[in-house]
PDBQT receptor file of N, H, CA, C and O in Angstrom, charges set to zero:
ATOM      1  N   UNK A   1     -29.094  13.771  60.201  1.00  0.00    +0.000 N 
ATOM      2  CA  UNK A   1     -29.277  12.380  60.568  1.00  0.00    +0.000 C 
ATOM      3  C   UNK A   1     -28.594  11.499  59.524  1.00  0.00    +0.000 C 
ATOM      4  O   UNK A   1     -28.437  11.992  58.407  1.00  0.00    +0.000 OA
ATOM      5  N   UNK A   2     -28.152  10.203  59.762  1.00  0.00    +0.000 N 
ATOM      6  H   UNK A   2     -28.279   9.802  60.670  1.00  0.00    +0.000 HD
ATOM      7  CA  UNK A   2     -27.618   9.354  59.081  1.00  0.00    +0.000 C 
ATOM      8  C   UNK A   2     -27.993   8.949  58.528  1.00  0.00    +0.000 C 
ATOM      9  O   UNK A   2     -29.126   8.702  58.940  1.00  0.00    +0.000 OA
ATOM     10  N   UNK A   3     -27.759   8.389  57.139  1.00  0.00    +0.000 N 
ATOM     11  H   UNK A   3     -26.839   8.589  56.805  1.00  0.00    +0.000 HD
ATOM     12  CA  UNK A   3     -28.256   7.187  56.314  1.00  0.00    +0.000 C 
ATOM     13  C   UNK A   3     -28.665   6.405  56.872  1.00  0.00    +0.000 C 
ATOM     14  O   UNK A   3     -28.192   6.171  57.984  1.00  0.00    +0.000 OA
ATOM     15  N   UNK A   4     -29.732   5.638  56.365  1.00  0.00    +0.000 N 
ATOM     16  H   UNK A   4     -30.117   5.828  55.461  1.00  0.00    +0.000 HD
ATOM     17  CA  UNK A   4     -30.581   4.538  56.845  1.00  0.00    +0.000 C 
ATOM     18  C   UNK A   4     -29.637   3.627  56.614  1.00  0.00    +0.000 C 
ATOM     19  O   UNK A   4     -29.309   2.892  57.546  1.00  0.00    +0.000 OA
ATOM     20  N   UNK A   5     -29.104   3.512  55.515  1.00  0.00    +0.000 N 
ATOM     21  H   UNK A   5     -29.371   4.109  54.759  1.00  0.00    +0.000 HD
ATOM     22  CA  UNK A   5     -27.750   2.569  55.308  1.00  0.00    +0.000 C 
ATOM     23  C   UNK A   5     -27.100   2.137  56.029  1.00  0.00    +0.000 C 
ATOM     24  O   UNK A   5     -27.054   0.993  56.481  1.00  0.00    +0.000 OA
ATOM     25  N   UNK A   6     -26.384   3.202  56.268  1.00  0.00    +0.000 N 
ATOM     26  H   UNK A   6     -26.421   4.132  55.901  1.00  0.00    +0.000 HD
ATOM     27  CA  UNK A   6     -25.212   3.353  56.886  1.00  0.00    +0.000 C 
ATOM     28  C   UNK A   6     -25.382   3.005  58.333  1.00  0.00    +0.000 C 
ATOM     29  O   UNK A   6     -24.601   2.413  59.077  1.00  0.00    +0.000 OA
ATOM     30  N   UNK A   7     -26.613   3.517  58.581  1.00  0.00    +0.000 N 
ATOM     31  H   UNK A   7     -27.248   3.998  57.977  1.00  0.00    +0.000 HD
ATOM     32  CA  UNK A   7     -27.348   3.253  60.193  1.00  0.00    +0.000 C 
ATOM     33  C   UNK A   7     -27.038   1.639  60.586  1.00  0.00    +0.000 C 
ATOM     34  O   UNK A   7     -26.296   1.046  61.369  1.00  0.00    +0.000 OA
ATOM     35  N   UNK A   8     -27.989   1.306  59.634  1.00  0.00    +0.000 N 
ATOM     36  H   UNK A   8     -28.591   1.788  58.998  1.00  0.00    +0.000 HD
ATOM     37  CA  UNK A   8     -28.124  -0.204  59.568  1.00  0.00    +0.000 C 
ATOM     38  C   UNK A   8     -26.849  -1.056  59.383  1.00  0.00    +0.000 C 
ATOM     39  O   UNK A   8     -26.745  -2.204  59.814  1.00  0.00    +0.000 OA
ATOM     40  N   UNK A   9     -25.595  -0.191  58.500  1.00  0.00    +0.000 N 
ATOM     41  H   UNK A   9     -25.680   0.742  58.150  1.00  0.00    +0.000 HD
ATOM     42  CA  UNK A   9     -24.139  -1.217  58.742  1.00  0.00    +0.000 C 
ATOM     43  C   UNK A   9     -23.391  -0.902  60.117  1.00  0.00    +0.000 C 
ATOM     44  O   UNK A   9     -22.436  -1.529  60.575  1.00  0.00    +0.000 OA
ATOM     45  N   UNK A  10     -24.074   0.276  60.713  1.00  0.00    +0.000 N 
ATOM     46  H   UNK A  10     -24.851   0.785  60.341  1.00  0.00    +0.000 HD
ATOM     47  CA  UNK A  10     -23.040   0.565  62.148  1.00  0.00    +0.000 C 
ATOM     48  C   UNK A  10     -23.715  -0.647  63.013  1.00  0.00    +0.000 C 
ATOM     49  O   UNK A  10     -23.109  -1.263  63.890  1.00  0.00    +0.000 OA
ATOM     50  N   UNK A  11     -25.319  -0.935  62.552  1.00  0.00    +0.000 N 
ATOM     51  H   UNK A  11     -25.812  -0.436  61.840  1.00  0.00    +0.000 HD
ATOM     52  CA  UNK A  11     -25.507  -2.178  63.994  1.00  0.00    +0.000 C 
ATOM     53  C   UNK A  11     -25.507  -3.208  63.298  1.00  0.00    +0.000 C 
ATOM     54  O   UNK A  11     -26.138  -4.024  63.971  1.00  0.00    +0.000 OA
ATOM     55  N   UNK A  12     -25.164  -3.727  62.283  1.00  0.00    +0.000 N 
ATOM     56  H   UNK A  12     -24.652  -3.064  61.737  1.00  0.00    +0.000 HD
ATOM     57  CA  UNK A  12     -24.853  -5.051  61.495  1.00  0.00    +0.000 C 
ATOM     58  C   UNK A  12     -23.673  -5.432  62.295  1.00  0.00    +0.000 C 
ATOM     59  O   UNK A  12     -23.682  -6.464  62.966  1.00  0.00    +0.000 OA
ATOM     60  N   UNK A  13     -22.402  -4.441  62.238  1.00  0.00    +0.000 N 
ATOM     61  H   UNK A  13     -22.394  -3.603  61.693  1.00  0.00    +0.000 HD
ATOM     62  CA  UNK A  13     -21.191  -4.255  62.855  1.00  0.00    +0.000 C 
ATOM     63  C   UNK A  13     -20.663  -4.655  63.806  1.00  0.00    +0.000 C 
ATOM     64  O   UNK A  13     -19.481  -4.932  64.009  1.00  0.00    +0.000 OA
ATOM     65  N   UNK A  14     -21.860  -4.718  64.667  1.00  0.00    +0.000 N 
ATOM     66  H   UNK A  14     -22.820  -4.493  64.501  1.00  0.00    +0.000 HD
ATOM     67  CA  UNK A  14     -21.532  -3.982  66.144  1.00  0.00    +0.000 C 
ATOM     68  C   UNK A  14     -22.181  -4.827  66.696  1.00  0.00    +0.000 C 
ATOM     69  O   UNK A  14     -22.193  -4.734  67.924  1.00  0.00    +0.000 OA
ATOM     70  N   UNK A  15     -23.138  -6.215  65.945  1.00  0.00    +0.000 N 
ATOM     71  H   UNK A  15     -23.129  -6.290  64.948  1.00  0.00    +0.000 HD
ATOM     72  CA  UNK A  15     -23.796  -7.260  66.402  1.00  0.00    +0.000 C 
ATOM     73  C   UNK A  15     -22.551  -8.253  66.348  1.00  0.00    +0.000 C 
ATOM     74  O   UNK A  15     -21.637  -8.044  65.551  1.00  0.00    +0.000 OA
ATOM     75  N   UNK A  16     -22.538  -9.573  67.405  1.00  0.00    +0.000 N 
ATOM     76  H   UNK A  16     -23.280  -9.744  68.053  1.00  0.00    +0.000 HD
ATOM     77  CA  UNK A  16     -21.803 -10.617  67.780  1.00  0.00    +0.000 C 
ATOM     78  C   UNK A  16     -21.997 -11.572  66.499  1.00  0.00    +0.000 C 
ATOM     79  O   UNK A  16     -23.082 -11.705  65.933  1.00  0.00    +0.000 OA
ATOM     80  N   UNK A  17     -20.983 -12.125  66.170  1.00  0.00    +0.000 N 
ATOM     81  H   UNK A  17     -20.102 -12.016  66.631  1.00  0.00    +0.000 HD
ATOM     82  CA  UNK A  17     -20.798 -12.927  64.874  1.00  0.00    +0.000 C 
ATOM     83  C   UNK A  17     -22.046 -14.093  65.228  1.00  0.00    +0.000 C 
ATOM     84  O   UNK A  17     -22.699 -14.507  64.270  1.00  0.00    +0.000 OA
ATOM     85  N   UNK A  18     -22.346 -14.587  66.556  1.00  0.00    +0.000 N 
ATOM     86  H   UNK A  18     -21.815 -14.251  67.334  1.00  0.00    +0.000 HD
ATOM     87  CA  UNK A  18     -23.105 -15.666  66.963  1.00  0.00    +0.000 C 
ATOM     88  C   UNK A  18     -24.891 -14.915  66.835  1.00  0.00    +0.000 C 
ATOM     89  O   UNK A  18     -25.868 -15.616  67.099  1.00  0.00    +0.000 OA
ATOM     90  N   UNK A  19     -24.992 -13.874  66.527  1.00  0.00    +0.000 N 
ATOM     91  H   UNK A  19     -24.198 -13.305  66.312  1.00  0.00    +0.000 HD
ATOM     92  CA  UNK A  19     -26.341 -13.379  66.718  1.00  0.00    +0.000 C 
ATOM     93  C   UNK A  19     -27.369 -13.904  65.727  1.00  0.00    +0.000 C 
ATOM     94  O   UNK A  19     -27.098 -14.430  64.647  1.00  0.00    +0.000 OA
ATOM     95  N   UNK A  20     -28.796 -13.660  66.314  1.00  0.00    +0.000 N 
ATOM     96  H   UNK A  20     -29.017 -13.233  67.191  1.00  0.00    +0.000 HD
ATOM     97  CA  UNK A  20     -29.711 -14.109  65.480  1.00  0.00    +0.000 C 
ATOM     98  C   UNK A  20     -30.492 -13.475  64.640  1.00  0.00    +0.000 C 
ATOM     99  O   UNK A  20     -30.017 -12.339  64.650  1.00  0.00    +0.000 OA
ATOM    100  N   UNK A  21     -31.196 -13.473  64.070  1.00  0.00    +0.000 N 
ATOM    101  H   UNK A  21     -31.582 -14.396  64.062  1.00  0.00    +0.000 HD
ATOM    102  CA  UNK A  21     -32.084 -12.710  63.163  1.00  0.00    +0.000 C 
ATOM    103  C   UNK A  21     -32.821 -12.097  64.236  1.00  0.00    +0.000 C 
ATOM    104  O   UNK A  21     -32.691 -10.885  64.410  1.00  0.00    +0.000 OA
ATOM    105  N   UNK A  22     -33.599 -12.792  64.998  1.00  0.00    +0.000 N 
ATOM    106  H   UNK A  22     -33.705 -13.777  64.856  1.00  0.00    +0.000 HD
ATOM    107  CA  UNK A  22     -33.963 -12.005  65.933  1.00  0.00    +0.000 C 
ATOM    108  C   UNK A  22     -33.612 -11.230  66.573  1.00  0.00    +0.000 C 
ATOM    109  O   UNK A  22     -34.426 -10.316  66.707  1.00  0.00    +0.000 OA
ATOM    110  N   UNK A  23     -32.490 -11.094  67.220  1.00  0.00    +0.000 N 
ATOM    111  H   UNK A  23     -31.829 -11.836  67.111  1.00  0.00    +0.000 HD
ATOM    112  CA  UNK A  23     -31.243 -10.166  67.763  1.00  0.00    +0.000 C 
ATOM    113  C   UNK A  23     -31.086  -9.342  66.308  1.00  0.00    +0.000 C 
ATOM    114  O   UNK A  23     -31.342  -8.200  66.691  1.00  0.00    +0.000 OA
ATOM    115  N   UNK A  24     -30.891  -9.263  65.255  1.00  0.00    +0.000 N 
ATOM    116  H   UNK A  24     -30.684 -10.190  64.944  1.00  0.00    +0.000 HD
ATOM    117  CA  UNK A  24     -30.347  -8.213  64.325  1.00  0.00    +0.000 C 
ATOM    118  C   UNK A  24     -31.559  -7.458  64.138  1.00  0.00    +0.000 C 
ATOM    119  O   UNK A  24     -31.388  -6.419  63.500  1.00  0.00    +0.000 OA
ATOM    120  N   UNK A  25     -32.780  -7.702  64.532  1.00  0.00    +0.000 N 
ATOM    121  H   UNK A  25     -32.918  -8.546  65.050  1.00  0.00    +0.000 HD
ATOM    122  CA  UNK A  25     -33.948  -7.185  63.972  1.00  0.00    +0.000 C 
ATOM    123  C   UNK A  25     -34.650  -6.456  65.435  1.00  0.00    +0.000 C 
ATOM    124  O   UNK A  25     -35.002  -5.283  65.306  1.00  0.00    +0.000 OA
ATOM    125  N   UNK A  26     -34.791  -6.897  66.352  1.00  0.00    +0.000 N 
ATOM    126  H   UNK A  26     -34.505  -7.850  66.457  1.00  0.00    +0.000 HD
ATOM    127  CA  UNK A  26     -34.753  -6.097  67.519  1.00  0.00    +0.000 C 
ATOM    128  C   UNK A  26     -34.102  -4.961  67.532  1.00  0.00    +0.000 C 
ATOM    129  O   UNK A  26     -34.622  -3.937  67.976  1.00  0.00    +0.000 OA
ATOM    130  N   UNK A  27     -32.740  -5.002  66.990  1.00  0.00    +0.000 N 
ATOM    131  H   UNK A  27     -32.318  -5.834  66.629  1.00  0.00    +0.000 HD
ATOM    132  CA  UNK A  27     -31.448  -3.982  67.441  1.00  0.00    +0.000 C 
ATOM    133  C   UNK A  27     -31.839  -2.962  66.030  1.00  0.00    +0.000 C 
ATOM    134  O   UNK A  27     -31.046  -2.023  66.106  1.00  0.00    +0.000 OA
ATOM    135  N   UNK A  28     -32.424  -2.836  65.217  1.00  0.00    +0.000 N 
ATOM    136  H   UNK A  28     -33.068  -3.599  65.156  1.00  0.00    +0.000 HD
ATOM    137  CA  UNK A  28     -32.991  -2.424  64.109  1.00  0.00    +0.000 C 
ATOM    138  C   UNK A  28     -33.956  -1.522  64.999  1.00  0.00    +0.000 C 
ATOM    139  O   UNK A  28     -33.846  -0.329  65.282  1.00  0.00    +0.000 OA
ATOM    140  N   UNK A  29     -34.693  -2.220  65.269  1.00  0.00    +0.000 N 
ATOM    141  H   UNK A  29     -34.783  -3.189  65.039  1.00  0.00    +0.000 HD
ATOM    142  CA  UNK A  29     -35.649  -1.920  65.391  1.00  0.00    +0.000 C 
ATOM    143  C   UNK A  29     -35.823  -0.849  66.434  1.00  0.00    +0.000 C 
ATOM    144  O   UNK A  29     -36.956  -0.369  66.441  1.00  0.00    +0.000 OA
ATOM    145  N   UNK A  30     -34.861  -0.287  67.441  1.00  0.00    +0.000 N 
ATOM    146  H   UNK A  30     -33.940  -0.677  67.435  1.00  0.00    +0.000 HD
ATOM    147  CA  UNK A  30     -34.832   0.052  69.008  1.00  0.00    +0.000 C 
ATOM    148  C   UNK A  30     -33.767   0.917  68.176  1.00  0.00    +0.000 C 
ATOM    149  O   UNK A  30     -34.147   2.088  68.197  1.00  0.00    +0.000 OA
ATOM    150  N   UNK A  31     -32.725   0.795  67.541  1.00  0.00    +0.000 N 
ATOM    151  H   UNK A  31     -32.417  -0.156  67.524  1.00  0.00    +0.000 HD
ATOM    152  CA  UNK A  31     -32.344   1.500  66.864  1.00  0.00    +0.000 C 
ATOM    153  C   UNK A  31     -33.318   3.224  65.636  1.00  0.00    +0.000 C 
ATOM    154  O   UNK A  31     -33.037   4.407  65.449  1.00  0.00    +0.000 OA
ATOM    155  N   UNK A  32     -34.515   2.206  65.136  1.00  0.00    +0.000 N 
ATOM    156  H   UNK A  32     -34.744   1.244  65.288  1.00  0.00    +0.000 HD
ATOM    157  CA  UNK A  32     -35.222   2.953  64.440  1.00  0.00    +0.000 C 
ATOM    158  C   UNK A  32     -35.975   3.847  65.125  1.00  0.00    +0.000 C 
ATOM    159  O   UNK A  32     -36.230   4.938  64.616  1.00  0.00    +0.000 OA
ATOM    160  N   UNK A  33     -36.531   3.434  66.640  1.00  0.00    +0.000 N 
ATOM    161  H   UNK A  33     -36.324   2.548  67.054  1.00  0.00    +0.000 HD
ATOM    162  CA  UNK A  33     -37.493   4.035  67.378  1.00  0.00    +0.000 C 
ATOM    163  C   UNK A  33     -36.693   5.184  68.037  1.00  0.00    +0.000 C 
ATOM    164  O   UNK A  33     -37.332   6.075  68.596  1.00  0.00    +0.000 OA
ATOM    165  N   UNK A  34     -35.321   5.229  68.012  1.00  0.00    +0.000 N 
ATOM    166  H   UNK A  34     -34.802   4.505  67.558  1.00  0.00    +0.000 HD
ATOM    167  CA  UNK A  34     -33.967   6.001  68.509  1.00  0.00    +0.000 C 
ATOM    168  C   UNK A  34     -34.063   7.252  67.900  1.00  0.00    +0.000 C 
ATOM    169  O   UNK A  34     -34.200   8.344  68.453  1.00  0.00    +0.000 OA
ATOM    170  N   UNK A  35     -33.963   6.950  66.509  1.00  0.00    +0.000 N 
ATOM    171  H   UNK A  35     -33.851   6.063  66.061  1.00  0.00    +0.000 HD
ATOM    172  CA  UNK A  35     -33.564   7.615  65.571  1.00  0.00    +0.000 C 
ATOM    173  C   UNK A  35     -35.327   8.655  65.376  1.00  0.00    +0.000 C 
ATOM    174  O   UNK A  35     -35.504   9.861  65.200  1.00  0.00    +0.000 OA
ATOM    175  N   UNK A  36     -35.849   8.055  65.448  1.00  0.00    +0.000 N 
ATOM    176  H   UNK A  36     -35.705   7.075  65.591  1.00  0.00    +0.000 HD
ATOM    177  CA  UNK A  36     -37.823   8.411  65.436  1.00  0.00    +0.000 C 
ATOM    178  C   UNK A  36     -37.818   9.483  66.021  1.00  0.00    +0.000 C 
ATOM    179  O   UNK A  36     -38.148  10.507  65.424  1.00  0.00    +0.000 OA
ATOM    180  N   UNK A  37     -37.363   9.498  67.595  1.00  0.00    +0.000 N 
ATOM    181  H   UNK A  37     -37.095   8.666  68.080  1.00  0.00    +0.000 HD
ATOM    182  CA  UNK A  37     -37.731   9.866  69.075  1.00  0.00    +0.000 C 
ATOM    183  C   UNK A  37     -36.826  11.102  68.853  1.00  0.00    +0.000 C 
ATOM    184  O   UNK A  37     -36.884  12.069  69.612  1.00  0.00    +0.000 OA
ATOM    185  N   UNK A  38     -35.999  11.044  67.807  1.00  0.00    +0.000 N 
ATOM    186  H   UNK A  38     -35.952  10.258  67.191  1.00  0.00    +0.000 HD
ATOM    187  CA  UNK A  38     -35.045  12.702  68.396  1.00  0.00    +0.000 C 
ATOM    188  C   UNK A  38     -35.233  13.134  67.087  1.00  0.00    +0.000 C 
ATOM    189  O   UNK A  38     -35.059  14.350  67.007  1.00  0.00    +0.000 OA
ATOM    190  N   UNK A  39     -35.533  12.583  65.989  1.00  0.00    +0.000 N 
ATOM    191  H   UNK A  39     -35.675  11.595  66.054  1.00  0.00    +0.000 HD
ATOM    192  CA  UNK A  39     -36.216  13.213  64.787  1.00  0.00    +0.000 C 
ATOM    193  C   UNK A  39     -37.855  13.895  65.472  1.00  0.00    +0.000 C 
ATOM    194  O   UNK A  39     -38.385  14.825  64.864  1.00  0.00    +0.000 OA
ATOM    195  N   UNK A  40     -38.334  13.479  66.391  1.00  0.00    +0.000 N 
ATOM    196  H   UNK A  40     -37.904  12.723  66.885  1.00  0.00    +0.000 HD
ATOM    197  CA  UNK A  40     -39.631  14.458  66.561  1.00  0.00    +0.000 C 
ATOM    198  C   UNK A  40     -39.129  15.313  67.852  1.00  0.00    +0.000 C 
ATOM    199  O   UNK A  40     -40.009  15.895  68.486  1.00  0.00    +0.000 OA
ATOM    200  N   UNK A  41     -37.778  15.433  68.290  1.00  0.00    +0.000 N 
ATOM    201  H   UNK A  41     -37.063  14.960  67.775  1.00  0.00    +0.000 HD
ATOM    202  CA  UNK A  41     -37.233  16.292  68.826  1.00  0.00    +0.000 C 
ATOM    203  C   UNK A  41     -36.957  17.458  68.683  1.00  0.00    +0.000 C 
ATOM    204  O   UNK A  41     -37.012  18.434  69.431  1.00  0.00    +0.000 OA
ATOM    205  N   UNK A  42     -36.469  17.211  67.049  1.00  0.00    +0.000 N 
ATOM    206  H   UNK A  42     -36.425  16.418  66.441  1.00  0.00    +0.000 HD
ATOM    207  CA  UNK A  42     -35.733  18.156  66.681  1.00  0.00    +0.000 C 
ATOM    208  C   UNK A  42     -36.246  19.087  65.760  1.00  0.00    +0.000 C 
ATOM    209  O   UNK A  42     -35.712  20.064  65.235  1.00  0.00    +0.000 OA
ATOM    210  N   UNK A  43     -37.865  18.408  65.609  1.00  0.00    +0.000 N 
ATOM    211  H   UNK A  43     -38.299  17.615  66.035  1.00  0.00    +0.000 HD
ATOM    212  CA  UNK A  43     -38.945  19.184  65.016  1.00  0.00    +0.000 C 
ATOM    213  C   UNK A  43     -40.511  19.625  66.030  1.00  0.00    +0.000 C 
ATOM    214  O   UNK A  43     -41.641  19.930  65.648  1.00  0.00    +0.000 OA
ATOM    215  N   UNK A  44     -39.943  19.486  67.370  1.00  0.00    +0.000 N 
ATOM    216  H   UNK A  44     -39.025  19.238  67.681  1.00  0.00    +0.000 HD
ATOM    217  CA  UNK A  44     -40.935  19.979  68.106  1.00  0.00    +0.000 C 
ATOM    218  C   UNK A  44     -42.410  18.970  68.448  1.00  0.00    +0.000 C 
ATOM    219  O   UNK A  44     -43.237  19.273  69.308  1.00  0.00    +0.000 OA
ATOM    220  N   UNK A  45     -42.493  17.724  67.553  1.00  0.00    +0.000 N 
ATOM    221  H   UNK A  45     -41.822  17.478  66.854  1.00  0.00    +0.000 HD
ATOM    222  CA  UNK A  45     -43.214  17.232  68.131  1.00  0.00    +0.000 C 
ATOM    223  C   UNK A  45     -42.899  16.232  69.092  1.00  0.00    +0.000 C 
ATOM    224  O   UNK A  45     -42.425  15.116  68.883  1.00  0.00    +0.000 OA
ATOM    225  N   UNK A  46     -43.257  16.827  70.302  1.00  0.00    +0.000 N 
ATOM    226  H   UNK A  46     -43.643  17.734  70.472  1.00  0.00    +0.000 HD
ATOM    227  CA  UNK A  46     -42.795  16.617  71.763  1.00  0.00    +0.000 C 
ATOM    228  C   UNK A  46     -43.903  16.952  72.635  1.00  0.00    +0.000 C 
ATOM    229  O   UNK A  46     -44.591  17.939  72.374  1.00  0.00    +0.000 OA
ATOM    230  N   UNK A  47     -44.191  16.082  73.846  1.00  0.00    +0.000 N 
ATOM    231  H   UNK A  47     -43.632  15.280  74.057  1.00  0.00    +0.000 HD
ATOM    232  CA  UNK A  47     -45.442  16.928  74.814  1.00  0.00    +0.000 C 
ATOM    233  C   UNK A  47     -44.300  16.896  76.386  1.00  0.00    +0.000 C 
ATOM    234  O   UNK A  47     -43.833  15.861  76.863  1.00  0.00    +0.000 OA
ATOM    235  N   UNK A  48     -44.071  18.307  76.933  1.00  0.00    +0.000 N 
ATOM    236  H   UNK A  48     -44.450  19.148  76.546  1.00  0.00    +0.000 HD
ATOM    237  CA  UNK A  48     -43.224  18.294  77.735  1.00  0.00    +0.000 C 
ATOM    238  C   UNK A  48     -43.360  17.400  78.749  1.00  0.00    +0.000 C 
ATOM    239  O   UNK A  48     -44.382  16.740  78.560  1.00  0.00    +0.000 OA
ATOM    240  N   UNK A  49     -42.655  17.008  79.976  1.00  0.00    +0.000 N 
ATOM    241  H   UNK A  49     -41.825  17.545  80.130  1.00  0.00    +0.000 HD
ATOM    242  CA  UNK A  49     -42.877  16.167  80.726  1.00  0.00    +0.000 C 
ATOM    243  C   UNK A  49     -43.828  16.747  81.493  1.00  0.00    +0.000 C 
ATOM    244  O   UNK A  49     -44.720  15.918  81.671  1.00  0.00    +0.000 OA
ATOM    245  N   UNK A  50     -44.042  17.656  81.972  1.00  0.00    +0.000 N 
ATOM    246  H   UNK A  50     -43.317  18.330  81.827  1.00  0.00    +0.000 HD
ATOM    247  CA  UNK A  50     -45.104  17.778  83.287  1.00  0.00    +0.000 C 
ATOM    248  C   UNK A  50     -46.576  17.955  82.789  1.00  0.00    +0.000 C 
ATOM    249  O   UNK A  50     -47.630  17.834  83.413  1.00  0.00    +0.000 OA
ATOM    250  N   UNK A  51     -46.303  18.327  81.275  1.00  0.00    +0.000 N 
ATOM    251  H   UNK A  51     -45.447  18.425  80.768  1.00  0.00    +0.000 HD
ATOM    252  CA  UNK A  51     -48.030  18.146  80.504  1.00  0.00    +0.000 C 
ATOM    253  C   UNK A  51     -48.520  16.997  80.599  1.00  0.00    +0.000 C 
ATOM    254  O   UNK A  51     -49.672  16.769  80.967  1.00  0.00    +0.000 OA
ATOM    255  N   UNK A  52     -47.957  16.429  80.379  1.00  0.00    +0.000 N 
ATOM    256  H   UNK A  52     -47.021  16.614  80.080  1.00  0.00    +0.000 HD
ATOM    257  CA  UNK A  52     -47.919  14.302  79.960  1.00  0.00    +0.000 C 
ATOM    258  C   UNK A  52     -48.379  14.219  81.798  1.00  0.00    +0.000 C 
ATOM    259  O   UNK A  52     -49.293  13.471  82.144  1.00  0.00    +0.000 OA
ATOM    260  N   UNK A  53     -47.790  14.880  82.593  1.00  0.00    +0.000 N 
ATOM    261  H   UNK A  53     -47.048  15.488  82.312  1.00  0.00    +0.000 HD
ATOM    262  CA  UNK A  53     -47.701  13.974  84.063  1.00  0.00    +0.000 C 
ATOM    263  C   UNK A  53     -49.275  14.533  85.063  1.00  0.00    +0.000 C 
ATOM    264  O   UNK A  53     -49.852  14.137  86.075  1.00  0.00    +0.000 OA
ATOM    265  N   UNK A  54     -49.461  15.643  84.062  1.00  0.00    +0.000 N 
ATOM    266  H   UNK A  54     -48.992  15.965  83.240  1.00  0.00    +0.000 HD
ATOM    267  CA  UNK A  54     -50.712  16.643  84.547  1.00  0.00    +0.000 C 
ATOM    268  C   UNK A  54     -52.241  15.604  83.997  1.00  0.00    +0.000 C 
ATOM    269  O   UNK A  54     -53.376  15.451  84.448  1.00  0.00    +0.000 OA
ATOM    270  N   UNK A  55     -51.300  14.951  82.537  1.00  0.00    +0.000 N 
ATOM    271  H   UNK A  55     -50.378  15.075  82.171  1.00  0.00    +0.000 HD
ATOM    272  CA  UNK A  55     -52.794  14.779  81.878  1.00  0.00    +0.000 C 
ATOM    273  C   UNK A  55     -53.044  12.826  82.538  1.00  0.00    +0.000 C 
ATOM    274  O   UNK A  55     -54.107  12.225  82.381  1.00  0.00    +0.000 OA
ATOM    275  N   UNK A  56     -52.051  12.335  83.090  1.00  0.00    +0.000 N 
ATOM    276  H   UNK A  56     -51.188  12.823  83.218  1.00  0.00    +0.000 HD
ATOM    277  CA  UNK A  56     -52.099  10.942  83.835  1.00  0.00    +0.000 C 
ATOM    278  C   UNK A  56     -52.474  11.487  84.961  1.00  0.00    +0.000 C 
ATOM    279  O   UNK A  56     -52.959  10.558  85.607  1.00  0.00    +0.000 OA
ATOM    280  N   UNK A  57     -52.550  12.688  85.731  1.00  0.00    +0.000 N 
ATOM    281  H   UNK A  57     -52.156  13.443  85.206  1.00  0.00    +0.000 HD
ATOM    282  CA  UNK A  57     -53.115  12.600  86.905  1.00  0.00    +0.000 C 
ATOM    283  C   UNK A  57     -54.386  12.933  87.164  1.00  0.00    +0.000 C 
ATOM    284  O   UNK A  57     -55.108  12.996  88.158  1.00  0.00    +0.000 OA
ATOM    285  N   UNK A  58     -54.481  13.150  85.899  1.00  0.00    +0.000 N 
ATOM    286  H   UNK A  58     -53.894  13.099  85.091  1.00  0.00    +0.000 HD
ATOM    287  CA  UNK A  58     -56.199  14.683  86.009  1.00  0.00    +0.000 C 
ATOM    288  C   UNK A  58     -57.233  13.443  85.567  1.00  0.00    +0.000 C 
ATOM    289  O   UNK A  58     -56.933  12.712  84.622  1.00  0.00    +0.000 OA
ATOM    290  N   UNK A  59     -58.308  13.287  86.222  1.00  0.00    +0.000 N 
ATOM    291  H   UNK A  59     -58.551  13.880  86.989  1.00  0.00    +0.000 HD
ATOM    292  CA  UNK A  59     -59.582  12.016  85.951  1.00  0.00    +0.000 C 
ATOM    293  C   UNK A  59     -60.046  12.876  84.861  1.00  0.00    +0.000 C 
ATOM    294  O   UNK A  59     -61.015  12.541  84.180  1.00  0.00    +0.000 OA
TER     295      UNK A  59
């Protein structure tokens, strides 16, 4: 995985010269939850899809 750094200058980058703090901090942020979501991928904490769809259907 990438530097947090470096993370953070690819969407500094890649944001519109007109953007807002709010816009740079959202895109951070959806960015971080990105980066979260396949870091507990790639260590197994995961609940497969049809467990998850068994345990919303079961009262």
């Amino acid at each position: 995985m990438q530097a947090v750094k470096e993370s953070a200058r690819q969407v500094v980058d890649s944001m519109p010269d007109q953007c807002t703090w709010d816009d740079l901090l959202y895109e951070l942020y959806v960015r971080q939850k990105i980066d979260q979501g396949l870091d507990d991928l790639e260590n197994g904490r995961m609940i497969p899809h049809e467990e998850v769809r068994r345990m919303m259907l079961t009262p």
